[in-house]
TORKOL-4160 file (C-alpha; in steps of 0.2 Angstrom, whole numbers, padded with zeros to 4 digits, m for minus):
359
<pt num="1" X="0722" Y="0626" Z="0240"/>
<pt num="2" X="0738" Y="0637" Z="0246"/>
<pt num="3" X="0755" Y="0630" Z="0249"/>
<pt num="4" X="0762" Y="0636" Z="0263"/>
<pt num="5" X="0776" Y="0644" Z="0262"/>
<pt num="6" X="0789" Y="0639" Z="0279"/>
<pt num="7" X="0800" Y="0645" Z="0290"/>
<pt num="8" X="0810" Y="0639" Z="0305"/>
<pt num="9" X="0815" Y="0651" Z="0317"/>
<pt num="10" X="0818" Y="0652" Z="0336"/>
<pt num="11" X="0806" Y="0665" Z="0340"/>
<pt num="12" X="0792" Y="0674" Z="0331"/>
<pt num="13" X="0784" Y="0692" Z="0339"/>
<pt num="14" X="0768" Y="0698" Z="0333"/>
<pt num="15" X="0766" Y="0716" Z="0334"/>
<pt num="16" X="0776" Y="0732" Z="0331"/>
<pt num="17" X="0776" Y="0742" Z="0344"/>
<pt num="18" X="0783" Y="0748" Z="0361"/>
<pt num="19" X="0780" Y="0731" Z="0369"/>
<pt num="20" X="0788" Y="0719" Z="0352"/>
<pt num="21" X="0803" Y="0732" Z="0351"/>
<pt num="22" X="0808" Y="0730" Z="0370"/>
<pt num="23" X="0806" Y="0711" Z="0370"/>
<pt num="24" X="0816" Y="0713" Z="0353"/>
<pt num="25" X="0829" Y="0721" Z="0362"/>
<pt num="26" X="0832" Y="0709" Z="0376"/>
<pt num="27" X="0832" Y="0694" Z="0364"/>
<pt num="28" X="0843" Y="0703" Z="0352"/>
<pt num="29" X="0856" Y="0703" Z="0369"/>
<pt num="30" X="0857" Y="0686" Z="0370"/>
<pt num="31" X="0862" Y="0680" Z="0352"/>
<pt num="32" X="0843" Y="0673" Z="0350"/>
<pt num="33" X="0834" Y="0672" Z="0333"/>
<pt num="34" X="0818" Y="0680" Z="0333"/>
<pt num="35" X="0808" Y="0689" Z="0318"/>
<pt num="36" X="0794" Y="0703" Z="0321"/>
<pt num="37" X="0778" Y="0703" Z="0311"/>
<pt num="38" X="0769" Y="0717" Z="0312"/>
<pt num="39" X="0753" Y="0720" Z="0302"/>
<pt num="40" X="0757" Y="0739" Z="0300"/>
<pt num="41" X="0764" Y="0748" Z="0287"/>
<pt num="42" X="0777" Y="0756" Z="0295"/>
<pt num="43" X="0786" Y="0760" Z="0310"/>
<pt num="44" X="0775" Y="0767" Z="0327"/>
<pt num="45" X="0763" Y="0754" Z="0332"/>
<pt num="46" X="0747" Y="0761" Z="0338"/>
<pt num="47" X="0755" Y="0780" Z="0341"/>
<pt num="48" X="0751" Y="0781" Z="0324"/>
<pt num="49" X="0732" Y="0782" Z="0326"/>
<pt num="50" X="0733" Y="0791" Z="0342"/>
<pt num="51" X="0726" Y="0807" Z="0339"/>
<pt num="52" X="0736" Y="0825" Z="0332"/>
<pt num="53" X="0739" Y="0833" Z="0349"/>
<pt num="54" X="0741" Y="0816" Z="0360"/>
<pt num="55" X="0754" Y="0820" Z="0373"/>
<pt num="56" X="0762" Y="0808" Z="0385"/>
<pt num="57" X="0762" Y="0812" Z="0404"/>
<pt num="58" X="0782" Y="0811" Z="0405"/>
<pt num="59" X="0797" Y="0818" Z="0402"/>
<pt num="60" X="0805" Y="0810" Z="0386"/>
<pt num="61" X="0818" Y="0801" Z="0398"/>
<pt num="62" X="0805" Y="0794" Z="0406"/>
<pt num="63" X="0796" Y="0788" Z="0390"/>
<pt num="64" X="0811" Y="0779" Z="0383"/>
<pt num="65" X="0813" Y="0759" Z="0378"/>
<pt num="66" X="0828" Y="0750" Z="0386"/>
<pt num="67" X="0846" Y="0754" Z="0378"/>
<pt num="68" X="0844" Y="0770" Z="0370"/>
<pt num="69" X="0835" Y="0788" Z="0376"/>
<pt num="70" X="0820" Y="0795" Z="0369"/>
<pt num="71" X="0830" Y="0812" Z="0362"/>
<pt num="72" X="0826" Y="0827" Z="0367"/>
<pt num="73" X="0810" Y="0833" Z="0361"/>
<pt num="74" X="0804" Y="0851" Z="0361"/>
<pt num="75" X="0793" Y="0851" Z="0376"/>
<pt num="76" X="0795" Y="0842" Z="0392"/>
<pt num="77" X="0781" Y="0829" Z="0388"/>
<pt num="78" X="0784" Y="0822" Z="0372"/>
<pt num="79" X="0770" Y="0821" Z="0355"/>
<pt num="80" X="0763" Y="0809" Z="0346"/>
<pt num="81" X="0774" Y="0810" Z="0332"/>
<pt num="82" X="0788" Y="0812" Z="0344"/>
<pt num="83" X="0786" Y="0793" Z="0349"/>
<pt num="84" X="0783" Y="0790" Z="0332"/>
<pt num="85" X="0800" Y="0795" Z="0326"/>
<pt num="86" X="0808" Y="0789" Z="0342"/>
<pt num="87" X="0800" Y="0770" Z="0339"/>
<pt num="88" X="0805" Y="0772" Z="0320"/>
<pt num="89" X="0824" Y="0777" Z="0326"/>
<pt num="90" X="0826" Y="0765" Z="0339"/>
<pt num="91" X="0820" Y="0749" Z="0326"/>
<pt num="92" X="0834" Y="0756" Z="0314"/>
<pt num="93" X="0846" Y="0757" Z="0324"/>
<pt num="94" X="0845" Y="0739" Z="0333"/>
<pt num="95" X="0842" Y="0734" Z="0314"/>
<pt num="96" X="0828" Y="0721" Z="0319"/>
<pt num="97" X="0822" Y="0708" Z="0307"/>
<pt num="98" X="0803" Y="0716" Z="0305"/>
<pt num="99" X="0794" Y="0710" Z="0292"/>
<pt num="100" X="0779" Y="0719" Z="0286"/>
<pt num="101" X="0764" Y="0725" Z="0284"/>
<pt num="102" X="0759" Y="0705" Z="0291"/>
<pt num="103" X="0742" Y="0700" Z="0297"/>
<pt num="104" X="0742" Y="0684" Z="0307"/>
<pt num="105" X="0728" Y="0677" Z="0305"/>
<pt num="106" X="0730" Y="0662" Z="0319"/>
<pt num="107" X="0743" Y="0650" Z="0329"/>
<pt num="108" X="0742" Y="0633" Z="0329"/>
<pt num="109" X="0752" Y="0619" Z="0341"/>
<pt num="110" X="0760" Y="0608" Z="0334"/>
<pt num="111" X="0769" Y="0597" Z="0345"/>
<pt num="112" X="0782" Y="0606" Z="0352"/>
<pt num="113" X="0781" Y="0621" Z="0340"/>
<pt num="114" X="0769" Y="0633" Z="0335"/>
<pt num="115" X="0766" Y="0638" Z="0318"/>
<pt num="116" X="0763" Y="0655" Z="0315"/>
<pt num="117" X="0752" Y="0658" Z="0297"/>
<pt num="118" X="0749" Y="0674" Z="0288"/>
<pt num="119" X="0740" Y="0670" Z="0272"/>
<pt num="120" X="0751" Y="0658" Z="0262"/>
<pt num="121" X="0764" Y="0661" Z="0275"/>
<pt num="122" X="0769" Y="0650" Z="0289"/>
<pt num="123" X="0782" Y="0653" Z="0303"/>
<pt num="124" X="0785" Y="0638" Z="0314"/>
<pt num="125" X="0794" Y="0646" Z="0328"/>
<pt num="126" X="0800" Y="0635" Z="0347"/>
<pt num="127" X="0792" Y="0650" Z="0357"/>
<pt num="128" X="0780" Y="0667" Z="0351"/>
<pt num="129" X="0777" Y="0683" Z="0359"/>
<pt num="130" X="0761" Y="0689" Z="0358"/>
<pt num="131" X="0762" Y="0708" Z="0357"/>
<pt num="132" X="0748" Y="0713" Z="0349"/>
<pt num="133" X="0744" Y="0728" Z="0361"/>
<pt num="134" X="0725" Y="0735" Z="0362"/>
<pt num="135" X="0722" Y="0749" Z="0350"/>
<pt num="136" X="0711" Y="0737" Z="0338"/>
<pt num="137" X="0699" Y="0732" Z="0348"/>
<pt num="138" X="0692" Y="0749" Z="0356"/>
<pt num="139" X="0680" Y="0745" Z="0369"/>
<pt num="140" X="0662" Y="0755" Z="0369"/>
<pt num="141" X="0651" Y="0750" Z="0383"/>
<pt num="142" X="0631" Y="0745" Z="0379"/>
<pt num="143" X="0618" Y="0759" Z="0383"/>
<pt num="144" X="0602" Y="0756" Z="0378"/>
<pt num="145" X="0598" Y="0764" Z="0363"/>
<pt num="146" X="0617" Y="0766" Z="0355"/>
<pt num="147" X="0613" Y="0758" Z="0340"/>
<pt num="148" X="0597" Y="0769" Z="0335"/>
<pt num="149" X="0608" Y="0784" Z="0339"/>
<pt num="150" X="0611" Y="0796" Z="0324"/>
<pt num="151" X="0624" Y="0807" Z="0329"/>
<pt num="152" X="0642" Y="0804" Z="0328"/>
<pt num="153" X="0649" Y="0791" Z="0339"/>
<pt num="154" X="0666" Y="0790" Z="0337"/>
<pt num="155" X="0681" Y="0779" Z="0350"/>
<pt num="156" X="0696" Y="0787" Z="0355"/>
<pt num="157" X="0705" Y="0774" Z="0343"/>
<pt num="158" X="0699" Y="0784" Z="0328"/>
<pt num="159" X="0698" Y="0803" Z="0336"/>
<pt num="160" X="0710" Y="0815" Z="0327"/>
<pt num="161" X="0706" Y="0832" Z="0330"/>
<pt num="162" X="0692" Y="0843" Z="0335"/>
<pt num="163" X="0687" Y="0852" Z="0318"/>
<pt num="164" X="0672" Y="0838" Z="0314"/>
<pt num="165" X="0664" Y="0845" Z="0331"/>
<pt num="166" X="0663" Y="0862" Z="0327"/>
<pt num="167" X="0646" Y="0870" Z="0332"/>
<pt num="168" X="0641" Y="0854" Z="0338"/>
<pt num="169" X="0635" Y="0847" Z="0357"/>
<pt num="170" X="0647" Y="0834" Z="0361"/>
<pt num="171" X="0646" Y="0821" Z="0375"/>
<pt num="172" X="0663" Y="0815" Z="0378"/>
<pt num="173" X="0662" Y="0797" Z="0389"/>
<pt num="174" X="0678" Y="0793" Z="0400"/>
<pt num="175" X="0687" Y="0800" Z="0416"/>
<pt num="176" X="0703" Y="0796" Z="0411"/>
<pt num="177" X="0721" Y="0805" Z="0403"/>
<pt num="178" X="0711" Y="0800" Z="0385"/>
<pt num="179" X="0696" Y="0809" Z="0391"/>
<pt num="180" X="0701" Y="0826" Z="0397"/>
<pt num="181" X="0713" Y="0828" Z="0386"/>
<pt num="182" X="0700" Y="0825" Z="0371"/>
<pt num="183" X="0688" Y="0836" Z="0380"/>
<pt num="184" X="0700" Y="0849" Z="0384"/>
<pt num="185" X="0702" Y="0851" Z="0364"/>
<pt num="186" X="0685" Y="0847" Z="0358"/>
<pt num="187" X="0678" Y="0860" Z="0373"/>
<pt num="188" X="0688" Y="0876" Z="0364"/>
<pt num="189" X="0676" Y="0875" Z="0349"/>
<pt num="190" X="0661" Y="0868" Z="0356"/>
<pt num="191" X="0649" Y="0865" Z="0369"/>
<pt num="192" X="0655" Y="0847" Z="0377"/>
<pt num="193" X="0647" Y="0837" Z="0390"/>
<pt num="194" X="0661" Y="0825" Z="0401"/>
<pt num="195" X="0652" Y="0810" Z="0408"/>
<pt num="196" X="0661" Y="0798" Z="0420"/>
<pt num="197" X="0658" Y="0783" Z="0429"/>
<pt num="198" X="0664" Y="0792" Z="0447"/>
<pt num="199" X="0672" Y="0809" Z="0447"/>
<pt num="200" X="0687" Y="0811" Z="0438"/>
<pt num="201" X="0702" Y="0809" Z="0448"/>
<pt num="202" X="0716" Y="0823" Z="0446"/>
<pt num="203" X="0734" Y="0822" Z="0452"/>
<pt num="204" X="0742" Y="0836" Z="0459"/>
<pt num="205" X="0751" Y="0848" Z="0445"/>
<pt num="206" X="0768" Y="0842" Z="0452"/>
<pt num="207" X="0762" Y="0824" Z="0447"/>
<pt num="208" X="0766" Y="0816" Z="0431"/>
<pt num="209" X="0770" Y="0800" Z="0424"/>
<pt num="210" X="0790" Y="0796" Z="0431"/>
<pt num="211" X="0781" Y="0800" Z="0450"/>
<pt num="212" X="0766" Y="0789" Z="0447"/>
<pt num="213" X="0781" Y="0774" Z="0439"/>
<pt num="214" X="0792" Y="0777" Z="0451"/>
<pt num="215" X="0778" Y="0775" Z="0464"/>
<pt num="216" X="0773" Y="0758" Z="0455"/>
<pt num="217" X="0789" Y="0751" Z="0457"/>
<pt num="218" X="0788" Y="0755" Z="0478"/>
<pt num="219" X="0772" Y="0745" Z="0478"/>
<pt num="220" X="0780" Y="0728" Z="0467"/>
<pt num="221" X="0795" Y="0730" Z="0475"/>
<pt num="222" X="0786" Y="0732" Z="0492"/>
<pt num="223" X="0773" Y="0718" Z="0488"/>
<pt num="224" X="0785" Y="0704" Z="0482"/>
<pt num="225" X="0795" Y="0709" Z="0499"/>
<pt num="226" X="0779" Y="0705" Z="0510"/>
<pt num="227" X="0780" Y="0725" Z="0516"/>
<pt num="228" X="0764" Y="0737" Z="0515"/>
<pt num="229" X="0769" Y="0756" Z="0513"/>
<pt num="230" X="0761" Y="0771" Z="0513"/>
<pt num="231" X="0759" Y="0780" Z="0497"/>
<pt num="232" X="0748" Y="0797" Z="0494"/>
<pt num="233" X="0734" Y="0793" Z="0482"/>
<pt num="234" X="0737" Y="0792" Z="0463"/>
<pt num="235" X="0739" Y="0778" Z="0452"/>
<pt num="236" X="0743" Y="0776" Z="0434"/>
<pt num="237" X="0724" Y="0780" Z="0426"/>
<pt num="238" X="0723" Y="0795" Z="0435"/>
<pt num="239" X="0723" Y="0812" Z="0426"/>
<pt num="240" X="0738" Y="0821" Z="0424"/>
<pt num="241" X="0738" Y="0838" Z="0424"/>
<pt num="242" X="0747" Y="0843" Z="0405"/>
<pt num="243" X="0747" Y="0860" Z="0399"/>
<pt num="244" X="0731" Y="0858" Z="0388"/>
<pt num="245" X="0721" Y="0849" Z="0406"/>
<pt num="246" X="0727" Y="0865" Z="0417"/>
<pt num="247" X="0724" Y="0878" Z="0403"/>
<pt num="248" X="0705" Y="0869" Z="0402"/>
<pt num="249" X="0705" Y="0869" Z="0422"/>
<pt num="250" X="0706" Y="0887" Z="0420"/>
<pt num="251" X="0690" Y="0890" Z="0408"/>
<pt num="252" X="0682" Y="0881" Z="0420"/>
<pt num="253" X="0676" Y="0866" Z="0411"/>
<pt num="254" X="0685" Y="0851" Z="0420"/>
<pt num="255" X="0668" Y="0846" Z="0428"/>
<pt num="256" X="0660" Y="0830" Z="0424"/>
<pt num="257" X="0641" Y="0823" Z="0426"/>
<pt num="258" X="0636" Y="0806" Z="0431"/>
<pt num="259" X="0632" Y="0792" Z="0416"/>
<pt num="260" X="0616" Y="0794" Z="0405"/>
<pt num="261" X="0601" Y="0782" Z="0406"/>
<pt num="262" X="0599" Y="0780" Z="0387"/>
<pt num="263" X="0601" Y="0787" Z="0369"/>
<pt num="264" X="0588" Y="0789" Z="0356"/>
<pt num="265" X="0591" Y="0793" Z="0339"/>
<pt num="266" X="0597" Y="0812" Z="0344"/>
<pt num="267" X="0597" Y="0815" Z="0363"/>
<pt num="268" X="0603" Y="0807" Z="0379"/>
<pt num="269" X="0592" Y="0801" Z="0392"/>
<pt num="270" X="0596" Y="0808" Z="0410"/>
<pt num="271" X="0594" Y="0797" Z="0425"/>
<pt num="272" X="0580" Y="0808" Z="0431"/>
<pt num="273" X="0569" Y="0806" Z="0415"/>
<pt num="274" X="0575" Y="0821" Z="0407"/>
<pt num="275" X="0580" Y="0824" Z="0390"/>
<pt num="276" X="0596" Y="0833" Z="0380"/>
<pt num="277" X="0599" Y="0834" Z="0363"/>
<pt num="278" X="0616" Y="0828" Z="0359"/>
<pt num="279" X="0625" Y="0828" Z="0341"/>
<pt num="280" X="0640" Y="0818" Z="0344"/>
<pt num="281" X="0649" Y="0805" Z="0356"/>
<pt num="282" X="0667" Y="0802" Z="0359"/>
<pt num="283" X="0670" Y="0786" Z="0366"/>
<pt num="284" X="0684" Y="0787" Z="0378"/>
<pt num="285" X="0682" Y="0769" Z="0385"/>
<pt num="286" X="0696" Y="0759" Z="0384"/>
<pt num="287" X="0702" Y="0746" Z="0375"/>
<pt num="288" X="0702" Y="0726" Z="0375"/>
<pt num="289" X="0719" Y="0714" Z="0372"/>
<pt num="290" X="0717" Y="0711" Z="0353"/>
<pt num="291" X="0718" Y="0693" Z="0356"/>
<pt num="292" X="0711" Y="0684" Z="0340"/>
<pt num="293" X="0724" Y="0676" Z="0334"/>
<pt num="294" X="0724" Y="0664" Z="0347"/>
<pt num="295" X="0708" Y="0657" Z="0346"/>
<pt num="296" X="0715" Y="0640" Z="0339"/>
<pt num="297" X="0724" Y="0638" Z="0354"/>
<pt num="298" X="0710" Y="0641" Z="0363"/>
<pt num="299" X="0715" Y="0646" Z="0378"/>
<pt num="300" X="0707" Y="0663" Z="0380"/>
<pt num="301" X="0698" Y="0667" Z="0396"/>
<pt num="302" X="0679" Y="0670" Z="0399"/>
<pt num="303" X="0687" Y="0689" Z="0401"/>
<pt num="304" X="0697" Y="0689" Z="0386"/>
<pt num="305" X="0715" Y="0690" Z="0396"/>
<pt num="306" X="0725" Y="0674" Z="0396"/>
<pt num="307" X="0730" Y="0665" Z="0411"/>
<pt num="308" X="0749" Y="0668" Z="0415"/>
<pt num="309" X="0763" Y="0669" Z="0427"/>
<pt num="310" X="0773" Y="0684" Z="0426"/>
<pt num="311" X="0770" Y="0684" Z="0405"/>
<pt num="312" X="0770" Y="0666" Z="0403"/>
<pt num="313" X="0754" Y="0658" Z="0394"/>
<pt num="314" X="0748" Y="0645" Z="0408"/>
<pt num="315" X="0742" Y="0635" Z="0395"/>
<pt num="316" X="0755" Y="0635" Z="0382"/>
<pt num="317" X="0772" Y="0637" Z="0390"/>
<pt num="318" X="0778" Y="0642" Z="0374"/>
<pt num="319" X="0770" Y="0656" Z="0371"/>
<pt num="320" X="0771" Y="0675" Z="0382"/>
<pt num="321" X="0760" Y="0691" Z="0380"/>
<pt num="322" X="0770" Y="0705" Z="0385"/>
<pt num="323" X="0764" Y="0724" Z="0386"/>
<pt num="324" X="0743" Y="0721" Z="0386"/>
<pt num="325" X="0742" Y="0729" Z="0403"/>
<pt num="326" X="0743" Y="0725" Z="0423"/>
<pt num="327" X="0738" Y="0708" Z="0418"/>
<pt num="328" X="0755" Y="0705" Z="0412"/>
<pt num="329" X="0766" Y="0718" Z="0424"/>
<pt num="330" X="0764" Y="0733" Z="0433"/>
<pt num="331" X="0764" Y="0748" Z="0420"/>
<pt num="332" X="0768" Y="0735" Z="0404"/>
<pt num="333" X="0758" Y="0745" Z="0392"/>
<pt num="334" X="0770" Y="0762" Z="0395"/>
<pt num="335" X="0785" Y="0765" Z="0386"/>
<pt num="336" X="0796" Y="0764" Z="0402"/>
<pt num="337" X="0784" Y="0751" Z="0411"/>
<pt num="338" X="0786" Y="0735" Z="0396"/>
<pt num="339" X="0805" Y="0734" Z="0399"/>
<pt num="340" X="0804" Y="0726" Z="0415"/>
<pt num="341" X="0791" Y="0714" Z="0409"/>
<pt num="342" X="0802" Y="0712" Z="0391"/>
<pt num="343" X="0817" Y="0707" Z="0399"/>
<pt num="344" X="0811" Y="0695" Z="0410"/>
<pt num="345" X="0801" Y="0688" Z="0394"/>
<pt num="346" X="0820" Y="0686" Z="0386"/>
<pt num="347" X="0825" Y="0678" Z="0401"/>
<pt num="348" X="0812" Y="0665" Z="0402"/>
<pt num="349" X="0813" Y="0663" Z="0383"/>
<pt num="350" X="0831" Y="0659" Z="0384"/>
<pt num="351" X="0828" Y="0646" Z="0398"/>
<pt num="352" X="0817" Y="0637" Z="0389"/>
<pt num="353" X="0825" Y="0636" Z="0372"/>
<pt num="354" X="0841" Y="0629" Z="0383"/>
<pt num="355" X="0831" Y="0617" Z="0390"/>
<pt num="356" X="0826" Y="0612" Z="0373"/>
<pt num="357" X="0843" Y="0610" Z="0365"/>
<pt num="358" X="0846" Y="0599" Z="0381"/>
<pt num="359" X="0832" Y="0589" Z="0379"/>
């Protein structure tokens, strides 16, 4: 049997990306003791498995965590490894205890703590922040026949680049940013198929990200006021029209077909019956919170989410999830978007461990 090895601290976050650096941040501020596990091996979070030409949908100011500017990058919307080195930067310069690479394999309650255990590890922290993001648990919905298909099937999670599709037919499934931007690289050295739920909504060419954020704010600002207000059409899962999405406009294969009825082991099955050999899929389908280390707690939904007010665990008022999507804030899982949801985090965190030292 292990023996644990213990330690006390104020706060534990799990995770090592945008969402755990920007609550970081906000605790840091207020004198708080906090370490970050993360179960990476270095700096980025889950832009490091993002694929090679991944491009954000804003301007690098507009792409920044709280306190310090994304710098300049060499085009207006900033790269993968742009973020990368920018997430990489910002950890150093804060000087954040991180500790890792760290799984955590579960929490447990005990009485007013929770104990946080990695192995023969063990952090028994007064309040976590669950941070843990999306990217490991890619989400690929259930066609009839996907487990007899022989083909390639491949999630977004996992894509790279387009040289494995070359000379190949390639059904790429998803309407959003993911989606075209994949198919608008995959479609320069193959024949691709783009199949989506409804027709792919696309924003004007004027439209990127810091409009679509600064729109969200109108809505929460106008929504906790009791005001309704008029806003053109266009919302954060929309497409946005980047350079490689226009320049695939242009050869003409921004188009989209409705969803298949079935796979066999090499083709799809259409709607009407008919049949079309297919070689490879690219699931670009989203992703579920990677929630698993919450099981002891059990307070998981039906849905996999976890019941909460503002970031707040309903359940377990000691514990918050920042940065896993509207569930917990407008815009939380965008660079820009998390820090209004961090700092309020850091806010509440402070409260209750005041309260605590009251008590």
């Amino acid at each position: 049997m292990l023996t644990q090895v213990r330690t006390d601290i104020d706060v534990v976050i799990i995770g090592g990306g945008q969402a755990a650096l920007s609550t970081a941040y906000f605790l840091n501020r207020k004198k708080i003791s906090f370490v970050i596990l993360d179960d990476q091996n270095q700096a980025g979070g889950a832009w490091q498995h993002a694929w090679e030409s991944l491009r954000l949908f804003s301007p690098n100011t507009w792409s920044s965590l709280s306190g310090w500017l994304m710098p300049p990058t060499a085009q207006t919307y900033p790269t993968r490894n742009e973020v990368i080195c920018y997430l990489t930067a910002y950890e150093q310069r804060y000087q954040f205890p991180i500790i890792r690479p760290v799984h955590v394999d579960r929490i447990e309650a005990q009485g007013q703590y929770l104990d946080v255990f990695s192995g023969e590890r063990c952090w028994r922290a007064k309040a976590v922040v669950s941070a843990t993001g999306t990217w490991s648990q890619p989400n690929i919905p259930e066609y009839e026949g996907r487990d007899v298909f022989q083909g390639i099937q491949l999630h977004s999670a996992h894509y790279q680049n387009a040289e494995p599709f070359q000379q190949k037919k390639v059904l790429i499934v998803g309407g959003g940013n993911s989606g075209a931007q994949i198919l608008a690289e995959v479609s320069k050295v193959t024949e691709t198929i783009w199949i989506t739920q409804t027709p792919p909504q696309f924003l004007s060419d004027d439209v990127d990200g810091r409009v679509l954020f600064l729109r969200a704010t109108e809505r929460l600002k106008a929504q906790q006021e009791g005001r309704v207000i008029e806003q053109p059409v266009g919302g954060l899962g929309d497409i946005v029209m980047i350079d490689s999405v226009k320049e695939a406009r242009a050869r003409g294969v921004l188009h989209s077909r409705s969803p298949f009825q079935s796979l066999t082991q090499n083709a799809v099955i259409w709607s009407d019956g008919t049949r079309e050999d297919v070689d490879a899929i690219i699931w670009c389908t989203g992703f579920k919170a990677s929630l698993g280390h919450l099981n002891h707690l059990q307070i998981l939904e039906q849905n996999n989410t976890v019941a909460v007010e503002g970031t707040r665990a309903l359940k377990q008022p000691n514990l918050w999830l920042v940065g896993y999507g509207e569930w917990t804030g407008a815009a939380s899982a965008t660079l820009i978007g998390v820090s209004r949801t961090a700092r309020n985090t850091a806010d509440e965190i402070a409260q209750y461990l005041e309260n605590w030292q009251a008590a």
